[in-house]
Backbone as ProteinMPNN parsed JSONL, in Angstrom:
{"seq_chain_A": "XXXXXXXXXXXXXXXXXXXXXXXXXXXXXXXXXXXXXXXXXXXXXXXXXXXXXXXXXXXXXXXXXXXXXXXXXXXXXXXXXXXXXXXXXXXXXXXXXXXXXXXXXXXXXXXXXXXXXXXXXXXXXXXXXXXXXXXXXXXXXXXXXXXXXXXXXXXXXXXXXXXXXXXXXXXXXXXXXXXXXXXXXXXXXXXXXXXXXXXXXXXXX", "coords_chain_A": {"N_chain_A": [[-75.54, 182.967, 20.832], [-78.081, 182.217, 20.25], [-81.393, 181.913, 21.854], [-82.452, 179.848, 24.368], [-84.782, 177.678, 25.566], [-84.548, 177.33, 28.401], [-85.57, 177.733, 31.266], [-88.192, 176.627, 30.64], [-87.247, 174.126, 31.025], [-85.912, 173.592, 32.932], [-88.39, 173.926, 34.614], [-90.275, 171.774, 33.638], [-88.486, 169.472, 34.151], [-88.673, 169.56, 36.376], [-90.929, 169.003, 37.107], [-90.964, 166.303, 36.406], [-89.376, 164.914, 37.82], [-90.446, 165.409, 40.213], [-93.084, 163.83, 40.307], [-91.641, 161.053, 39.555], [-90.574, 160.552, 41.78], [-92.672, 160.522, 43.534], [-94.188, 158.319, 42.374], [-91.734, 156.322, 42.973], [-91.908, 156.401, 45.842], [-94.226, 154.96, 46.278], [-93.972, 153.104, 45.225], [-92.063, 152.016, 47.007], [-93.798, 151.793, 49.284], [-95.462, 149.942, 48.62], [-93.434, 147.749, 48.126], [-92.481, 147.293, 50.804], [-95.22, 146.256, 52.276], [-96.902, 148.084, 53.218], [-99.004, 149.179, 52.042], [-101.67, 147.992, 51.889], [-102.395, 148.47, 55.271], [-102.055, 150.812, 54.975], [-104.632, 151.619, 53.46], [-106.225, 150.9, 54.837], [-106.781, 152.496, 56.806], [-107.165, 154.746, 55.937], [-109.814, 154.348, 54.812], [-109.872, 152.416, 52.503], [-109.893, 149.634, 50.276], [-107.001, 148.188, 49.645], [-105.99, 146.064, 49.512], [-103.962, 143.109, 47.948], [-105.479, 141.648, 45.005], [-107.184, 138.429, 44.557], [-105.926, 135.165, 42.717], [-108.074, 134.898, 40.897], [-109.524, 137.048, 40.631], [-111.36, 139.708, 39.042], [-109.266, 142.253, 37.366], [-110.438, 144.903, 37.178], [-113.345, 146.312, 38.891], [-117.423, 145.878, 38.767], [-118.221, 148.888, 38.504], [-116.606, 150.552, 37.494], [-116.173, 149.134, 35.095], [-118.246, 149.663, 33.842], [-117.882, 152.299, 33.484], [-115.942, 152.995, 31.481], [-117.294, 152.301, 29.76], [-119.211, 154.48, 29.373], [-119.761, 157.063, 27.046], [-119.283, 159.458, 27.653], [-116.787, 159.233, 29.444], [-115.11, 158.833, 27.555], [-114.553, 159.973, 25.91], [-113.607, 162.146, 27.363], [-111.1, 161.26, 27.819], [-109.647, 160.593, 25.557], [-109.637, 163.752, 25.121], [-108.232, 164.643, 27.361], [-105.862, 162.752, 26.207], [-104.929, 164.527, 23.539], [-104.633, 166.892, 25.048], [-102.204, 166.202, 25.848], [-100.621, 165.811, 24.226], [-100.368, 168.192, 23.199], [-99.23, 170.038, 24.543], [-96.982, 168.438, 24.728], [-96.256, 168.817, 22.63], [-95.793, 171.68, 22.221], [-93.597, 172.068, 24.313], [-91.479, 170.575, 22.521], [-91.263, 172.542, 20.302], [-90.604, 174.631, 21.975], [-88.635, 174.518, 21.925], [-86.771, 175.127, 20.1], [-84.201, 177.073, 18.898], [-84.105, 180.632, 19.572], [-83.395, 184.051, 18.509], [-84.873, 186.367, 20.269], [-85.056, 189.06, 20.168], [-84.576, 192.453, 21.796], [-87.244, 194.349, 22.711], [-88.074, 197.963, 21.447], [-86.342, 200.021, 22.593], [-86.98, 202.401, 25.529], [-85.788, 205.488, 25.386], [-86.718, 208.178, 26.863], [-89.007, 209.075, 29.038], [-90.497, 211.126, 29.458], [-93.115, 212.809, 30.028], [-93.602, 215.506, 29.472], [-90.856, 215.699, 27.913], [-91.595, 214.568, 26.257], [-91.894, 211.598, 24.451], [-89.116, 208.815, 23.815], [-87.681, 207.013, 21.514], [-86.269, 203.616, 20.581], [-84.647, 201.9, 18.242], [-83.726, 198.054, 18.818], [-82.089, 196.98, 16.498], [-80.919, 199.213, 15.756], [-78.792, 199.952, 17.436], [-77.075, 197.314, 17.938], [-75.96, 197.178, 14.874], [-74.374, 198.837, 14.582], [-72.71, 198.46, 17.215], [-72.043, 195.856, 15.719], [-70.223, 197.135, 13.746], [-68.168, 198.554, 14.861], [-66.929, 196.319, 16.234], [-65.926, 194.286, 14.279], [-64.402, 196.579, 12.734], [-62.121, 195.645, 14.253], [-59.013, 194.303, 14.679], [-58.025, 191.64, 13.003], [-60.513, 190.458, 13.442], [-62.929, 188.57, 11.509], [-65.839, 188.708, 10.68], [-68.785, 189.812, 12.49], [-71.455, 189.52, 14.454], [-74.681, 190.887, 16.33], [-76.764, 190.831, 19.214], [-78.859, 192.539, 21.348], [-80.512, 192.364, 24.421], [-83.411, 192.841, 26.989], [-84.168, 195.995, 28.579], [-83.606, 199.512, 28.644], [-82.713, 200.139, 30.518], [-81.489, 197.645, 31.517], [-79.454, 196.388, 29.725], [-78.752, 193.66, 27.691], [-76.238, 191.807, 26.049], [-75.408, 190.036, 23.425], [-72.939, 188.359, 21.523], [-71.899, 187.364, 18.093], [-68.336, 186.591, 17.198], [-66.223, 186.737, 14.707], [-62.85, 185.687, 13.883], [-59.873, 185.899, 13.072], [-57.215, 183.256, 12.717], [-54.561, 184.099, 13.823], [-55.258, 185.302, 15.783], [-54.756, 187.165, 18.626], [-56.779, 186.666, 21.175], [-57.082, 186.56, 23.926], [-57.101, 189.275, 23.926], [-58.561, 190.388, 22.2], [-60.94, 190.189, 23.407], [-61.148, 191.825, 25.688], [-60.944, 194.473, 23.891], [-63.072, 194.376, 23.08], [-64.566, 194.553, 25.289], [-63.928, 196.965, 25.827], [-64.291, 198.648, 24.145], [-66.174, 198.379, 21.947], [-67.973, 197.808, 23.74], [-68.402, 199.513, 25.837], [-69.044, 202.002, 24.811], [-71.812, 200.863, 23.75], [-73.009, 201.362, 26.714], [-72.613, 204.071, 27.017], [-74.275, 204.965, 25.422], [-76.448, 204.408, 26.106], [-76.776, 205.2, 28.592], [-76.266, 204.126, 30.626], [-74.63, 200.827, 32.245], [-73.568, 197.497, 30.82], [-75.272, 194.784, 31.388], [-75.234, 192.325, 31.286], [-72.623, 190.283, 29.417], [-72.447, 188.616, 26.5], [-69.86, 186.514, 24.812], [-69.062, 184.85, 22.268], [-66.418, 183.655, 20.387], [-64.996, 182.271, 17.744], [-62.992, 180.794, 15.589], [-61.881, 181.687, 12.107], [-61.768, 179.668, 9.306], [-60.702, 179.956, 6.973], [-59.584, 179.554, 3.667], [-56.584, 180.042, 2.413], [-55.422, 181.933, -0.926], [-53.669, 180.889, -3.328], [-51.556, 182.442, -4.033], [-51.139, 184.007, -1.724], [-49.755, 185.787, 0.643], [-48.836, 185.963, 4.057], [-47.768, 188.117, 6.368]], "CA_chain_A": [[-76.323, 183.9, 20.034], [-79.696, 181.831, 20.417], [-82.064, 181.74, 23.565], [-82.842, 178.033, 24.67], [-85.841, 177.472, 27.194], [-83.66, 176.944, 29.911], [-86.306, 178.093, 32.574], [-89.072, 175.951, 30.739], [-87.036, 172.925, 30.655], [-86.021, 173.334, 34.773], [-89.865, 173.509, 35.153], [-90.726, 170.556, 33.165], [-87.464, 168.817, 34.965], [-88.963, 169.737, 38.204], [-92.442, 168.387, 37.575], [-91.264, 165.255, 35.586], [-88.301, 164.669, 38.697], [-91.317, 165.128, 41.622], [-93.651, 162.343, 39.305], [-90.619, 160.1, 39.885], [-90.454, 160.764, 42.998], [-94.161, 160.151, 44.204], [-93.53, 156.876, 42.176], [-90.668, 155.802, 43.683], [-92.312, 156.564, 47.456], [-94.884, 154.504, 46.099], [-92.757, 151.688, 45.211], [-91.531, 151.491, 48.481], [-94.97, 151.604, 49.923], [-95.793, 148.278, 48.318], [-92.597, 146.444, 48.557], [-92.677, 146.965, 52.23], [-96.277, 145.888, 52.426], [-97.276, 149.067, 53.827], [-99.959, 150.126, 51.135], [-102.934, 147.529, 52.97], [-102.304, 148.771, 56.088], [-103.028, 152.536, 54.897], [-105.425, 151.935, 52.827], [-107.324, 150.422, 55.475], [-106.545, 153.452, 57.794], [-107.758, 155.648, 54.805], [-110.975, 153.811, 54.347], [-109.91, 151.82, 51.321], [-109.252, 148.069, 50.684], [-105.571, 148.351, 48.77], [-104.799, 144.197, 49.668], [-103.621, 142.063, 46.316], [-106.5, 140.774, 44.501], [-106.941, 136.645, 44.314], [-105.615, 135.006, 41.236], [-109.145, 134.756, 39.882], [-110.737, 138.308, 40.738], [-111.215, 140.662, 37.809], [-109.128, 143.664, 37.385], [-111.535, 145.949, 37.591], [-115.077, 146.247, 39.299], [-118.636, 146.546, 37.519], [-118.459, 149.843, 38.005], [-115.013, 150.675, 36.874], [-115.916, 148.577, 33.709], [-119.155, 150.638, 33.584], [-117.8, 153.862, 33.745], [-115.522, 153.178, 30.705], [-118.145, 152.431, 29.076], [-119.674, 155.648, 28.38], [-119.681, 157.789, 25.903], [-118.896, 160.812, 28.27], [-115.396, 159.085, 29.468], [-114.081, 158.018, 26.237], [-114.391, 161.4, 24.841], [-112.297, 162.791, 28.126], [-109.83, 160.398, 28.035], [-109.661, 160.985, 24.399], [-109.344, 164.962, 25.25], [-106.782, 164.391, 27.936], [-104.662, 162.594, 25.397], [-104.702, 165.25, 22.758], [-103.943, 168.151, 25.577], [-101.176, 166.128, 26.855], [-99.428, 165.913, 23.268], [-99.902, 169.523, 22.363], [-98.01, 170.498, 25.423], [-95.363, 167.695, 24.344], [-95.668, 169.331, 20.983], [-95.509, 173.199, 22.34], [-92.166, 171.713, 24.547], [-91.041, 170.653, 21.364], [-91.139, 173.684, 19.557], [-90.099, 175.799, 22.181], [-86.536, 173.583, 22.084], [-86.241, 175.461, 19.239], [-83.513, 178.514, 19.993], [-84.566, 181.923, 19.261], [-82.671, 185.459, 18.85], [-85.389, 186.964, 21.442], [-84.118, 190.258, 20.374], [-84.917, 193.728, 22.675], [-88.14, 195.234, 22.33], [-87.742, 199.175, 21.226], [-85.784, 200.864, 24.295], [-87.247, 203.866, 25.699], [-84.837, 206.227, 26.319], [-87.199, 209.024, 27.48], [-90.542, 208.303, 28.942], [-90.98, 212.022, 30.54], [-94.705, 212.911, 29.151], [-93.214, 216.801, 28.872], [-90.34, 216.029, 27.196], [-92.214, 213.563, 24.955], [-91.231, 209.787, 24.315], [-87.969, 208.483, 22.729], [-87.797, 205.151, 21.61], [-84.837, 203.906, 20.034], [-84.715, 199.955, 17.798], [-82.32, 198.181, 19.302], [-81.039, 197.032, 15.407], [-79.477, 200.483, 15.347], [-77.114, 199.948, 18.114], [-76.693, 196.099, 17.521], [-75.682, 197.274, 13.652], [-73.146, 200.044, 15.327], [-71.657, 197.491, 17.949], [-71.044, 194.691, 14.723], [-69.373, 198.071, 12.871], [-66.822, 198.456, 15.68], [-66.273, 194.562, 16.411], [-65.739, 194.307, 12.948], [-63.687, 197.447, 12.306], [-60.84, 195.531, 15.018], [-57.537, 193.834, 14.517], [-57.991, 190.4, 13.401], [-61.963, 190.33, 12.979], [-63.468, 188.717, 9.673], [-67.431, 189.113, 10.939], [-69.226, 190.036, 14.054], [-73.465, 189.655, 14.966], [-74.867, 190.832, 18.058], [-78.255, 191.059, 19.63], [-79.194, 193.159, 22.167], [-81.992, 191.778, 25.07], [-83.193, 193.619, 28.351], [-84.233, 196.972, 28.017], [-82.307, 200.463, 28.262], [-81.711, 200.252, 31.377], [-80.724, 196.325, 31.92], [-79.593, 195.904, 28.601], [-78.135, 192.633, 27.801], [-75.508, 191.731, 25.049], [-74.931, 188.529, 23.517], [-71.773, 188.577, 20.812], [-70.688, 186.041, 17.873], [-67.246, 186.662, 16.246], [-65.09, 185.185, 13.419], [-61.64, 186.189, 14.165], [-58.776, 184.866, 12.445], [-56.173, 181.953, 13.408], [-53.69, 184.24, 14.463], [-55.459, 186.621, 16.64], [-55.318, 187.025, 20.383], [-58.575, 186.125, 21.472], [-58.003, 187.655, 24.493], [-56.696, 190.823, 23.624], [-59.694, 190.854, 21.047], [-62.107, 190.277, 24.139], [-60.61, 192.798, 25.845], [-60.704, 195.494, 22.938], [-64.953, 194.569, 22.639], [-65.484, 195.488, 26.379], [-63.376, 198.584, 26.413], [-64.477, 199.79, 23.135], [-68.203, 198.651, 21.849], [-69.251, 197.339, 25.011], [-68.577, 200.732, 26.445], [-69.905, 202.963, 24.113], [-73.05, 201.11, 24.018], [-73.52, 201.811, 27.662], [-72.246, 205.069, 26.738], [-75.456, 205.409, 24.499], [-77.917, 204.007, 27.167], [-76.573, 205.954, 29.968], [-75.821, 202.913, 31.622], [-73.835, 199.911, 31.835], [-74.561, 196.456, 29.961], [-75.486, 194.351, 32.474], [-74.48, 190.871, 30.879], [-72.528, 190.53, 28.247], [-71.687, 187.305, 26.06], [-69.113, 186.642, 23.548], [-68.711, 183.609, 21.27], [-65.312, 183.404, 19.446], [-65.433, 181.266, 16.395], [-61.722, 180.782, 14.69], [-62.394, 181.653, 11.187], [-61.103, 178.469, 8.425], [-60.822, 180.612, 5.476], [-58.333, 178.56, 2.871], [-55.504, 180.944, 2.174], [-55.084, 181.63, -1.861], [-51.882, 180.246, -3.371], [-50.643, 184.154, -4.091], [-51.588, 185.336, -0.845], [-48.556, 185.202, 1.987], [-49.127, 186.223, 5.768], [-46.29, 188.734, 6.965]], "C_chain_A": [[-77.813, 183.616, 20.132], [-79.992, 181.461, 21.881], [-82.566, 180.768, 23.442], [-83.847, 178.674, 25.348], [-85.731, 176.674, 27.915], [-84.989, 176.885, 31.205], [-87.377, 177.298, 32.251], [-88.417, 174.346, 30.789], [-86.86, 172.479, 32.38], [-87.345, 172.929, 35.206], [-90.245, 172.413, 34.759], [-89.955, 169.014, 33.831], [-88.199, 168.362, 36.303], [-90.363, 168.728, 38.147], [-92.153, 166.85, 37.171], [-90.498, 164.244, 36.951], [-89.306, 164.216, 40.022], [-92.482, 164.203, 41.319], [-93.096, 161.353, 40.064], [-90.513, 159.554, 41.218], [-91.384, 160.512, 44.105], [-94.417, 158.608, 43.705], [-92.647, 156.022, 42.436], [-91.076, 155.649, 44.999], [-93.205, 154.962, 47.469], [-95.003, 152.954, 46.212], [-92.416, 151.411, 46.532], [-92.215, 150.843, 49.217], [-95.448, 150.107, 49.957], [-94.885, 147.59, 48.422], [-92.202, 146.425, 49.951], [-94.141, 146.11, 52.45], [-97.119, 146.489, 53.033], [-99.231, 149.125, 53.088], [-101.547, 149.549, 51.818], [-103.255, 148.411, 54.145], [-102.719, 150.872, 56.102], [-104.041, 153.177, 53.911], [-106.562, 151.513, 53.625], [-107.373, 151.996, 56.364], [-107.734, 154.496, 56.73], [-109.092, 155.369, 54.757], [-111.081, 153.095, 52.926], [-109.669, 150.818, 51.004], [-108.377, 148.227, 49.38], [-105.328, 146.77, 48.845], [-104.938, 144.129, 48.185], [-104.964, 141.245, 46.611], [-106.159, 139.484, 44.208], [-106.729, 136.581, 42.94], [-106.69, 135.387, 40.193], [-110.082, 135.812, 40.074], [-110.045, 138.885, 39.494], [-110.47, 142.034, 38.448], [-109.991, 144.849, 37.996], [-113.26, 145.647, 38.118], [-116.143, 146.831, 37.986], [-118.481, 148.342, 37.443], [-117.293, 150.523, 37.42], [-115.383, 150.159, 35.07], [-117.169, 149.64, 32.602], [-119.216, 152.098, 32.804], [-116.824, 154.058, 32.073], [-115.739, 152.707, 29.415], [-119.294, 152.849, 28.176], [-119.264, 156.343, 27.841], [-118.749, 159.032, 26.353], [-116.969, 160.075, 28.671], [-114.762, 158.827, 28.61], [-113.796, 159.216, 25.857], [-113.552, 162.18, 26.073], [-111.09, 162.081, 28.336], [-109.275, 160.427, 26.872], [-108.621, 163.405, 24.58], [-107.623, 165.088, 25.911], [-105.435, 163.801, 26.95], [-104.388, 163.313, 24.597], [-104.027, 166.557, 23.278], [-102.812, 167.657, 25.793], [-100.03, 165.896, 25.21], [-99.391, 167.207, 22.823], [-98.993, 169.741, 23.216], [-96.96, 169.79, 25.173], [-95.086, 168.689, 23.108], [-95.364, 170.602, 21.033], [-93.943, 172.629, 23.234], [-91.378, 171.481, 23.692], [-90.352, 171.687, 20.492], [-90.401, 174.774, 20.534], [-88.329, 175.307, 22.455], [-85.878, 174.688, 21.071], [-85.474, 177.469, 18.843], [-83.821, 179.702, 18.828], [-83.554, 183.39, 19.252], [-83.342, 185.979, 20.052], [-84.921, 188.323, 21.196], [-85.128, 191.42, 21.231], [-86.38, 194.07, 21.669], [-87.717, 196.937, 21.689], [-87.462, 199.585, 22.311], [-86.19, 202.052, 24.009], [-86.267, 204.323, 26.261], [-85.178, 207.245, 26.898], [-88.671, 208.423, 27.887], [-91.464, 209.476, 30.038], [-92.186, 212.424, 29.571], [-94.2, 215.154, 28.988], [-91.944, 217.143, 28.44], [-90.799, 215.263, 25.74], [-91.316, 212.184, 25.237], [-90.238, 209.501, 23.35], [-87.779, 207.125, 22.432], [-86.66, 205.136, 20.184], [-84.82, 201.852, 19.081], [-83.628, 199.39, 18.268], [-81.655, 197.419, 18.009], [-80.02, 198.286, 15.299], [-77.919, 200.322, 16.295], [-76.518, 198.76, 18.218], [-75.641, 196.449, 15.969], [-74.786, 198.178, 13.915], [-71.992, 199.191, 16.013], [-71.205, 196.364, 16.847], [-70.176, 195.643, 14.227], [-68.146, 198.093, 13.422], [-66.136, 197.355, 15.876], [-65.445, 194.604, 15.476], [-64.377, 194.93, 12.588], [-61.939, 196.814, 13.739], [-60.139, 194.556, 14.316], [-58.013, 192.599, 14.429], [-59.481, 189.862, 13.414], [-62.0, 190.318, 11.422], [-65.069, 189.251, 9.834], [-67.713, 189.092, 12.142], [-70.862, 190.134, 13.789], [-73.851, 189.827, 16.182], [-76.232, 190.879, 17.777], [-78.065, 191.35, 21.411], [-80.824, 192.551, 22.76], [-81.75, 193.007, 25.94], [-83.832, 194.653, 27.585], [-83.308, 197.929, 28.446], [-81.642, 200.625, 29.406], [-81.529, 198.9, 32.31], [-80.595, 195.847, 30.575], [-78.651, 194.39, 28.362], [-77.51, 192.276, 26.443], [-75.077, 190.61, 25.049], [-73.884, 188.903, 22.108], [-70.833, 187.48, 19.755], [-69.192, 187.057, 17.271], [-66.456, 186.083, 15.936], [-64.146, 185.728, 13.721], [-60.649, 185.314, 13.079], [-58.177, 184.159, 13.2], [-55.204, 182.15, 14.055], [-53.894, 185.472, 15.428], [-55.992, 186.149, 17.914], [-56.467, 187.373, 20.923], [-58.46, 186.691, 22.672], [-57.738, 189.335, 24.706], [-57.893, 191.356, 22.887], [-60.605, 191.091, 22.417], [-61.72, 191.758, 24.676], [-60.77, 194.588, 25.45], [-62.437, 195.574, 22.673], [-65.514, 194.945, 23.542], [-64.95, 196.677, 26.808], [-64.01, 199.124, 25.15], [-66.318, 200.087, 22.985], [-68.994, 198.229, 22.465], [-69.88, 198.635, 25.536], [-69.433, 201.606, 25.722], [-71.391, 202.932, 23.708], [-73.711, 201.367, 25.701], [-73.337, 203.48, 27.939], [-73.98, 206.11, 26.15], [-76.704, 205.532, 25.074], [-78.203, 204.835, 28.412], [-76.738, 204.679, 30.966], [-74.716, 201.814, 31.322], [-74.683, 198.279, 31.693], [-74.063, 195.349, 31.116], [-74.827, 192.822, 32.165], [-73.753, 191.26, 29.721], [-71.635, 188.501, 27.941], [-71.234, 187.319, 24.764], [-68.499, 185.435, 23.251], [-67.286, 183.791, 20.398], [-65.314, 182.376, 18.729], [-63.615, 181.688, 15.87], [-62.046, 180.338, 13.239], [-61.339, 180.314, 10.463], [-61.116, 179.089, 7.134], [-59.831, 180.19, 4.54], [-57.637, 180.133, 2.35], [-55.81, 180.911, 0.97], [-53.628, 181.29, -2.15], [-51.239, 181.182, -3.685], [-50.519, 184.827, -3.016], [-50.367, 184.586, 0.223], [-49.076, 186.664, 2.748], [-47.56, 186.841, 6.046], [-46.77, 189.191, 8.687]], "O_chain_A": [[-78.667, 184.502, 20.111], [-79.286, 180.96, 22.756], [-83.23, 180.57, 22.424], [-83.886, 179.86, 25.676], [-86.361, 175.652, 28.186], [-85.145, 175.897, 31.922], [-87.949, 176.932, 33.278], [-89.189, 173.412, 30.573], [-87.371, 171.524, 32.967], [-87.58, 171.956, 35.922], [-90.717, 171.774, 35.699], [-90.482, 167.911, 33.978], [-88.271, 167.323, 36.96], [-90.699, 167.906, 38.999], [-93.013, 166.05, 37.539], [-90.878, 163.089, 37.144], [-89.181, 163.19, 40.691], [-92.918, 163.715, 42.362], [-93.669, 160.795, 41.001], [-90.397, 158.391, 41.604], [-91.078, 160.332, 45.284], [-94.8, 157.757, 44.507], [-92.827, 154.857, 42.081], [-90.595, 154.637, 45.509], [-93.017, 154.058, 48.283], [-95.639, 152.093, 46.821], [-92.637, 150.287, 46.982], [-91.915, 149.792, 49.784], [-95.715, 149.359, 50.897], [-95.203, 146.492, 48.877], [-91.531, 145.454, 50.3], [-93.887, 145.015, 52.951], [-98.098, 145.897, 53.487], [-100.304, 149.102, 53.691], [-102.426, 150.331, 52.182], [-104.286, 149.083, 54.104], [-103.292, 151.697, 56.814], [-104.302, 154.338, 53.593], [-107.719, 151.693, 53.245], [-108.508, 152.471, 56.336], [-108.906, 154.782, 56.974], [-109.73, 156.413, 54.624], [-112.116, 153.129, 52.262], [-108.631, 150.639, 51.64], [-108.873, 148.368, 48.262], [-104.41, 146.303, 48.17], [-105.67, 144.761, 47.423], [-105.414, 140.614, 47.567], [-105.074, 139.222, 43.689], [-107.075, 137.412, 42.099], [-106.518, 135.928, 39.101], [-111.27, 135.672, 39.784], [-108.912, 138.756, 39.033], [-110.768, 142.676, 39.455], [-110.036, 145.43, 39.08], [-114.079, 144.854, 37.653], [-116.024, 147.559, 37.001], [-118.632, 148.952, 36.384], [-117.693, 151.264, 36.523], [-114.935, 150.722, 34.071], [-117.135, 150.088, 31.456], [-119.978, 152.701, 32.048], [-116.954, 155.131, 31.483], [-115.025, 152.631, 28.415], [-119.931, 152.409, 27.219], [-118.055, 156.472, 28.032], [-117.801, 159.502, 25.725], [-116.026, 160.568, 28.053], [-113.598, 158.517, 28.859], [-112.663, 159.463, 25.443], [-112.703, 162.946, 25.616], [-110.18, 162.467, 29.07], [-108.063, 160.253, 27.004], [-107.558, 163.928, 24.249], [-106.52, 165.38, 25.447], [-104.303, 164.283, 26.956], [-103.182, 163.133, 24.424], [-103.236, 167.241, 22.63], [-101.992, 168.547, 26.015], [-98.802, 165.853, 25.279], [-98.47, 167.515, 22.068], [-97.833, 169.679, 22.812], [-95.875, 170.347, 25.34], [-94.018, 169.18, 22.742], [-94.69, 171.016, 20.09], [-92.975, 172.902, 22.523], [-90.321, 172.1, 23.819], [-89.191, 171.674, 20.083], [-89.708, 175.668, 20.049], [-87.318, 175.743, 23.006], [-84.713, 175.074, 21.178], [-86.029, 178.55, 18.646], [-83.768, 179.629, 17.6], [-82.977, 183.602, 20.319], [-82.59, 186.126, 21.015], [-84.304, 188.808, 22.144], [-86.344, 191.232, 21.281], [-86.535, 194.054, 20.448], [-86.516, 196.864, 21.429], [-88.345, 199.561, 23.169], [-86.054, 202.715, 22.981], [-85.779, 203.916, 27.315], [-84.295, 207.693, 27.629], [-89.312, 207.571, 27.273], [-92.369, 209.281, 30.849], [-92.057, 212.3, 28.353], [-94.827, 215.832, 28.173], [-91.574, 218.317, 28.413], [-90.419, 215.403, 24.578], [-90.39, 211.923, 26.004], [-90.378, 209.846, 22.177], [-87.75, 206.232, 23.279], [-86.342, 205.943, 19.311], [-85.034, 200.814, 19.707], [-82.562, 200.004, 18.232], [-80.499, 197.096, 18.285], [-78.848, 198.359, 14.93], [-76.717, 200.461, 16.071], [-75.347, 198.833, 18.592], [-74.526, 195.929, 15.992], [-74.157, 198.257, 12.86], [-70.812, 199.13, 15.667], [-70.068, 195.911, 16.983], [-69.049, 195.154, 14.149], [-67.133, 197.769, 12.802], [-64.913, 197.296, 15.743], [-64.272, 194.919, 15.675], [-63.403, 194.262, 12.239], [-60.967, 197.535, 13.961], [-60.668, 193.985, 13.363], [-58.479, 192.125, 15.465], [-59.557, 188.634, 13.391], [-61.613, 191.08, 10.536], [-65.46, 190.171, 9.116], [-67.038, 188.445, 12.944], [-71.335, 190.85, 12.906], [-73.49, 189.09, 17.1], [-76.813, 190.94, 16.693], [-77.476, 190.746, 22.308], [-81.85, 192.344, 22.112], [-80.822, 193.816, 25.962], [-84.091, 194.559, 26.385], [-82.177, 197.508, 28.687], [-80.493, 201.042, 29.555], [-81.439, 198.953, 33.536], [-81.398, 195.02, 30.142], [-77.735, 194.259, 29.174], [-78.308, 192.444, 25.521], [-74.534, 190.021, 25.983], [-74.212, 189.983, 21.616], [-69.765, 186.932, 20.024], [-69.325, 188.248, 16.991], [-65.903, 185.127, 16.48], [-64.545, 186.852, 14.028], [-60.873, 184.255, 12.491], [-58.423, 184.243, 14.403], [-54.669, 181.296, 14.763], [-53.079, 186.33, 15.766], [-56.888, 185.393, 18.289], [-56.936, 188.508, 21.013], [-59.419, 187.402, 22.976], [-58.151, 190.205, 25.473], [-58.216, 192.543, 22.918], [-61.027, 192.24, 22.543], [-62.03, 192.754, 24.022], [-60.745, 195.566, 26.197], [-63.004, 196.556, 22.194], [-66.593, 195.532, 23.449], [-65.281, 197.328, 27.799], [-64.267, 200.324, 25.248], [-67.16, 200.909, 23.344], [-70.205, 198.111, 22.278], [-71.063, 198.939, 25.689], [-70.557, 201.876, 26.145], [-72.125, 203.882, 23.434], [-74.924, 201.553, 25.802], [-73.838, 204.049, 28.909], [-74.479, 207.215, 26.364], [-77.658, 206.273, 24.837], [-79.239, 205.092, 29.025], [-77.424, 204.604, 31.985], [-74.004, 201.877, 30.32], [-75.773, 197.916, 32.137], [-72.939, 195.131, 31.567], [-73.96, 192.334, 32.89], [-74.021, 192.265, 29.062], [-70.91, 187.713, 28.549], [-71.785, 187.844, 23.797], [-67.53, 185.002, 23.874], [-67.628, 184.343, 19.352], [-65.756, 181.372, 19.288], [-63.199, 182.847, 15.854], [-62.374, 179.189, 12.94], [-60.28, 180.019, 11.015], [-61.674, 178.488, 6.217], [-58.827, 180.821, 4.868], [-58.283, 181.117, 1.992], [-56.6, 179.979, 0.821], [-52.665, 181.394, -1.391], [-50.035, 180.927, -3.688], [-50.0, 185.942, -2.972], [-50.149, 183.404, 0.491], [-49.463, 187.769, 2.371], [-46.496, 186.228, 5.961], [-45.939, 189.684, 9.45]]}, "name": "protein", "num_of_chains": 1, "seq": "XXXXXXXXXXXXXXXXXXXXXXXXXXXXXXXXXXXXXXXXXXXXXXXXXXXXXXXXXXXXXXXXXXXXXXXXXXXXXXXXXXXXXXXXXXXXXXXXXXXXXXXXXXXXXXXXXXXXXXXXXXXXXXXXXXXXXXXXXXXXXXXXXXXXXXXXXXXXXXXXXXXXXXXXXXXXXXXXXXXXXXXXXXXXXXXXXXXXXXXXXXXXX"}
């Protein structure tokens, strides 16, 4: 029923995976003993510093010494936690529901635009109204003509789940592509087995 950020998490995967990966090369580089040898090629002296040389050079010590780098190194750390903190937030799953579907968009018959609660609140009526359904919620993505249907429902304990599926893409799957003049391009459906405690008067025939 909720939209993850699947596609931002691949990207963040991808960049955090090819990191790894330029670090790992890296690694290699030096435990072969490569890294001298192309840093000299490069124009750079990469050898291991003597026990007793300093870390860093004067100007290295210099440089992080002004005013101007503290305050970008400072910056850099604050951009690099909002983006942790916007990854964060976008973990957090969403309906995403359909914009308003146009169903006309001829400028001389005029514009039709349609919410897609009305036919979400139509397709739970029918779910609903079947054999063996206690509640049904949908949400409609895509627009009218790639519309996309996602589907929870409570069913009871003794109902054929897939006779029920069955009965949601012949009936109110159809009829909302019926409505669109098309057909629903995805469709997903959650079954949930309702736990509703019987009362102690009530018997099951």
């Amino acid at each position: 029923m909720r939209h993850h950020a699947g596609r931002l998490n691949r990207a963040w995967l991808f960049v955090v995976g090819l990191v790894l990966l330029l670090v790992g090369a890296a690694g290699v580089v030096v435990a072969t003993g490569q890294l001298a040898p192309i840093g000299r090629s490069a124009g750079l002296d990469l050898s291991r510093p003597a026990p007793d040389s300093k870390i860093t050079g004067q100007a290295t010590a210099s440089a992080f010494s002004s005013t101007g780098v503290v305050v970008l190194v400072v910056v850099v750390g604050v951009v690099l936690a909002l983006l942790g903190l916007a990854w964060l937030v976008a973990q957090v799953p969403r309906a995403r529901q359909a914009h308003p579907l146009r169903l006309e968009d001829d400028p001389q018959r005029g514009l039709t635009r349609l919410a897609p609660g009305v036919l979400t609140e139509a397709v739970e009526a029918q779910i609903e109204a079947l054999a063996g359904v206690q509640s049904a919620s949908a949400v409609l993505r895509g627009d009218a003509r790639q519309p996309d249907l996602t589907v929870k429902v409570t069913a009871g304990e003794r109902t054929d789940v897939r006779r029920l599926l069955d009965a949601i893409e012949a009936g109110p799957v159809r009829d909302l592509g019926v409505a669109l003049d098309t057909q629903v391009r995805r469709l997903g459906v959650q079954v949930e087995v309702g736990t509703a405690r019987r009362r102690s008067g009530e018997i099951t025939v």
